[in-house]
DRENDO-1510 file (C-alpha; in Angstrom, 1 decimal, always signed):
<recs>
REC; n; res; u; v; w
REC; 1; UNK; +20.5; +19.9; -93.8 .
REC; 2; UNK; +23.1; +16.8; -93.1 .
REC; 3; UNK; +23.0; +14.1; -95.5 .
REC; 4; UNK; +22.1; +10.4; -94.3 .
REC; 5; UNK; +26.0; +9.7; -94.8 .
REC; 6; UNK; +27.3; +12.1; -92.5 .
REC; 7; UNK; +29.6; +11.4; -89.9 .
REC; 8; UNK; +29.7; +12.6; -86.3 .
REC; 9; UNK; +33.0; +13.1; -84.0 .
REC; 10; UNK; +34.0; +14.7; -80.7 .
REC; 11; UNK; +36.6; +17.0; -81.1 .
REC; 12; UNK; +38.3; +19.6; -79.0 .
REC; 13; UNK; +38.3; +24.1; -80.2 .
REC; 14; UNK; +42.1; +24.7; -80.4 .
REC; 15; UNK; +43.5; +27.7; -80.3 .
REC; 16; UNK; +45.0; +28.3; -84.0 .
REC; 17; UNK; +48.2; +29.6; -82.5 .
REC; 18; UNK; +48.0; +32.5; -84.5 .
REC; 19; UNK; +47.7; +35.8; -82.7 .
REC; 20; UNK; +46.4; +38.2; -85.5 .
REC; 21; UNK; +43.7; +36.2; -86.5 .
REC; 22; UNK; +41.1; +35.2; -84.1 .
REC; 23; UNK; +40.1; +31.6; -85.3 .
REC; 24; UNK; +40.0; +28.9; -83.0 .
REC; 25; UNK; +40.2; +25.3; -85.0 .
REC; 26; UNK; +39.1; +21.8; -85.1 .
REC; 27; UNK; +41.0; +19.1; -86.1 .
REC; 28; UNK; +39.2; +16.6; -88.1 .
REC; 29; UNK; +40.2; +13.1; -87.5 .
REC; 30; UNK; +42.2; +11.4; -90.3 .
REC; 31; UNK; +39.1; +8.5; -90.5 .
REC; 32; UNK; +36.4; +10.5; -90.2 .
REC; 33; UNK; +38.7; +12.5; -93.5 .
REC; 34; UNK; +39.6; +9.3; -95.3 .
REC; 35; UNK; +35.4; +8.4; -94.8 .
REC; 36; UNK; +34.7; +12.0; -96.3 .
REC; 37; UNK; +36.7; +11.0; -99.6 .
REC; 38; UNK; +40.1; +12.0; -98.5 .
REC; 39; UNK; +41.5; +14.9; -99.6 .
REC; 40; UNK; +39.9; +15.5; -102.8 .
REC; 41; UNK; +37.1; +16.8; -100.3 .
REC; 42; UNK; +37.7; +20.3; -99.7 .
REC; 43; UNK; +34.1; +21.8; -98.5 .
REC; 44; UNK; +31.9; +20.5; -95.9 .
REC; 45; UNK; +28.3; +21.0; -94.3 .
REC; 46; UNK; +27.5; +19.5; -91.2 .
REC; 47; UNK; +26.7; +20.6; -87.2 .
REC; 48; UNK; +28.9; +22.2; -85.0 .
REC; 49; UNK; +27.0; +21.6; -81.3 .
REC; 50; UNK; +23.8; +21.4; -83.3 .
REC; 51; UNK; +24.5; +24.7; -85.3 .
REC; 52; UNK; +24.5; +24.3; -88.9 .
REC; 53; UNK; +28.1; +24.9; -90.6 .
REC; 54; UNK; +29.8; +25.4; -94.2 .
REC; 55; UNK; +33.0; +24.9; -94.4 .
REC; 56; UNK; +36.7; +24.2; -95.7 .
REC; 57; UNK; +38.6; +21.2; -95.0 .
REC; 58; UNK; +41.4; +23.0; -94.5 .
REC; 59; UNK; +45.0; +21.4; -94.6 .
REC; 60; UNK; +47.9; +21.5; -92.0 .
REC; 61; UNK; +51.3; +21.5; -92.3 .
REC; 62; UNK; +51.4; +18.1; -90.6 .
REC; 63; UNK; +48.6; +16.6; -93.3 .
REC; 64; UNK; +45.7; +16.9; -90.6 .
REC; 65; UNK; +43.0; +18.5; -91.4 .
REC; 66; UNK; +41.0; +21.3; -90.1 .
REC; 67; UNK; +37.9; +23.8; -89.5 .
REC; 68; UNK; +38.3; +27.0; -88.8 .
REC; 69; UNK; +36.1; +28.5; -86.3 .
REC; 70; UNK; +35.7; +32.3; -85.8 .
REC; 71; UNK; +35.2; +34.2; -83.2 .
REC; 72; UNK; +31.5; +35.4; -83.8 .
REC; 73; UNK; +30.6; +31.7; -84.0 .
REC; 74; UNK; +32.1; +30.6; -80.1 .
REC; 75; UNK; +30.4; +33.5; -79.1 .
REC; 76; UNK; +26.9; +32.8; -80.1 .
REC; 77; UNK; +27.6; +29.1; -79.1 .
REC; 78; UNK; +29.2; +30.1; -76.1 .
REC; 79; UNK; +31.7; +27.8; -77.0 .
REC; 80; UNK; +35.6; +28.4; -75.8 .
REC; 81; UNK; +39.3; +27.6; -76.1 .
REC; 82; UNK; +39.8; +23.8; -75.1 .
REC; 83; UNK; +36.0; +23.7; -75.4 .
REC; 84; UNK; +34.8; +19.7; -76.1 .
REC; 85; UNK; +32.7; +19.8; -79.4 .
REC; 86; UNK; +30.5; +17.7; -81.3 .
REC; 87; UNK; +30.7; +17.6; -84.9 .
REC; 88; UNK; +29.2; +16.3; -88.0 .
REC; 89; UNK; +30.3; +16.5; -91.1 .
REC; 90; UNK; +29.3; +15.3; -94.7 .
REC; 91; UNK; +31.0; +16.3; -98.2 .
REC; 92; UNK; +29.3; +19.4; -99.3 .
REC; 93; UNK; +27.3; +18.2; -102.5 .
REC; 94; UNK; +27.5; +21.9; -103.6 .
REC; 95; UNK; +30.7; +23.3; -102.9 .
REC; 96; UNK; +30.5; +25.7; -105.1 .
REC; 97; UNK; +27.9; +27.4; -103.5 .
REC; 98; UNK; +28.5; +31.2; -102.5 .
REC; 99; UNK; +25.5; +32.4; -100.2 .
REC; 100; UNK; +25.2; +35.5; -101.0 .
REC; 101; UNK; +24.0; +39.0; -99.0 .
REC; 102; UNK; +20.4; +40.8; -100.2 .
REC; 103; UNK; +22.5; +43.6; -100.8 .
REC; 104; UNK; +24.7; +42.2; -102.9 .
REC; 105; UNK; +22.5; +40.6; -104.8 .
REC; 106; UNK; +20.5; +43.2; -105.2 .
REC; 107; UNK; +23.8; +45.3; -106.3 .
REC; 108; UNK; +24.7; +42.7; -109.0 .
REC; 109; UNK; +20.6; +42.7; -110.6 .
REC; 110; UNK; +21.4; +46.1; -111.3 .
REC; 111; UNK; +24.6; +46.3; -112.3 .
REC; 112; UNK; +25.3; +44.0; -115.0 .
REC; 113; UNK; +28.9; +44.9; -115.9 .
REC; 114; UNK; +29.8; +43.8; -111.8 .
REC; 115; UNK; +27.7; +41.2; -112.4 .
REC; 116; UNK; +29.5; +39.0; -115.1 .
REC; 117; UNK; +33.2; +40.6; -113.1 .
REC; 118; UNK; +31.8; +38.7; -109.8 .
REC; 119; UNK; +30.4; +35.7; -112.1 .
REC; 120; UNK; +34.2; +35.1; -113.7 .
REC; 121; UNK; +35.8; +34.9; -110.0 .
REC; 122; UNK; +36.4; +31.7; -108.2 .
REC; 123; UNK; +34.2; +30.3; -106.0 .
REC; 124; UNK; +36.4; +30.5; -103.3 .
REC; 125; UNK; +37.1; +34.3; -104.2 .
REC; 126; UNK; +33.5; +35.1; -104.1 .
REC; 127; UNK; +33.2; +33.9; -100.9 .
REC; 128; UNK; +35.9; +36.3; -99.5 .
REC; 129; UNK; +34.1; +39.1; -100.9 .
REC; 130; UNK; +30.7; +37.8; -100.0 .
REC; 131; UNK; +32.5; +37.2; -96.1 .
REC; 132; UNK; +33.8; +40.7; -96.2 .
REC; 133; UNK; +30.8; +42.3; -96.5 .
REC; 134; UNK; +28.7; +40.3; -94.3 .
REC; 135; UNK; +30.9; +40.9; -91.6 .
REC; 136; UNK; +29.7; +44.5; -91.5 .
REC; 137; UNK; +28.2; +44.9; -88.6 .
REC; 138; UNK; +25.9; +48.1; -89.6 .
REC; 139; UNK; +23.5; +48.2; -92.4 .
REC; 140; UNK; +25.7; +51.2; -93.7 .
REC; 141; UNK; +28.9; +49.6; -93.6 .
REC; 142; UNK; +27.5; +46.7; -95.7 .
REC; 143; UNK; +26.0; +48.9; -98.1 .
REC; 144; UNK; +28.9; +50.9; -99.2 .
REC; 145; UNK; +31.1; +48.0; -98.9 .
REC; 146; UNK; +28.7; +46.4; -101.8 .
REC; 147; UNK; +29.2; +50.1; -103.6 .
REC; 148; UNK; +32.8; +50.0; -103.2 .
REC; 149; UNK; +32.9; +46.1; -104.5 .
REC; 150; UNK; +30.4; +46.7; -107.5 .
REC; 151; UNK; +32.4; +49.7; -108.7 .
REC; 152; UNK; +35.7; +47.9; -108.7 .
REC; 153; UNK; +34.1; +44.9; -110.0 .
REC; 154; UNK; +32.1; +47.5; -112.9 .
REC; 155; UNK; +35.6; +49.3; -113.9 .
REC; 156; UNK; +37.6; +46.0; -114.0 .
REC; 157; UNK; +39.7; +46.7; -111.3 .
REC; 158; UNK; +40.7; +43.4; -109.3 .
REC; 159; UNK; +38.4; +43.8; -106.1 .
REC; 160; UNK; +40.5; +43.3; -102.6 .
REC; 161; UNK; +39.8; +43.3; -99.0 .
REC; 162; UNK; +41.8; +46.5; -97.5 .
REC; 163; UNK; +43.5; +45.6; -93.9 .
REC; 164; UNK; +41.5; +48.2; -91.9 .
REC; 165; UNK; +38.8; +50.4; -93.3 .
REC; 166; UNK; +38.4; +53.8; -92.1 .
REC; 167; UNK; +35.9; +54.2; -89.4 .
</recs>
């Protein structure tokens, strides 16, 4: 849900110029920032064409700011490269919040010692892992990717995100 003091904008999907990484981008308008609380905001919530969103504030080289957009979400808003967009955005009142997959919390209920490895990460680190394994297309792939992640977490072994996992 969108607070009362949200703020709406039309913006533009850019591509992110970056060939390896399939992210398109929106640049936020420096008012529509400044109105956020500048850049000591660095999560939002809002609407993206009516779909609800959670994201970074991400900074450019140039002191814009931006959100990233991934390919899964153009495609199941149909939305393209040079696309017009409709945004709203409020400061996240919980940016600390990591939504977190069944599985995985399911994993970390049983697993104490993963548990309280997972609790001492950064937010932002959380949601990597959490990202990682929800973008896991099968049921399977999720699961042992929670394994994988509670064992490493369990053995004190600094969890990562491999390039390319073996199919």
């Amino acid at each position: 849900m969108v607070s009362a003091d949200a703020l709406t904008f039309q913006g533009q999907l850019l591509s992110n110029g970056l060939g390896f990484m399939p992210m398109a981008i929106i640049i936020v308008p420096e008012e529509v920032v400044e109105a956020l609380g500048g850049k000591s905001v660095k999560r939002v919530v809002g609407t993206l064409n009516g779909h609800p969103i959670r994201r970074g504030l991400l900074p450019m080289s140039t002191g814009e700011r931006f959100l990233l957009v991934s390919k899964a979400l153009r495609r199941e808003l149909r939305l393209s490269v040079d696309a017009p967009v409709t945004v709203t955005l409020a400061a996240d009142p919980n940016p600390d919040q990591v939504d977190m997959p069944e599985e995985l919390t399911e994993g970390l209920a049983e697993w104490p010692e993963a548990a309280a490895a997972f609790a001492r990460l950064t937010p932002g680190r959380q949601r990597n892992l959490v990202h990682y394994i929800g973008a896991a297309k099968r049921a399977e792939t999720r699961a042992q990717r929670v394994v994988k992640l509670l064992h490493q977490l369990a053995s004190g072994a600094k969890p990562f995100r491999p390039a390319k996992e073996p199919q």
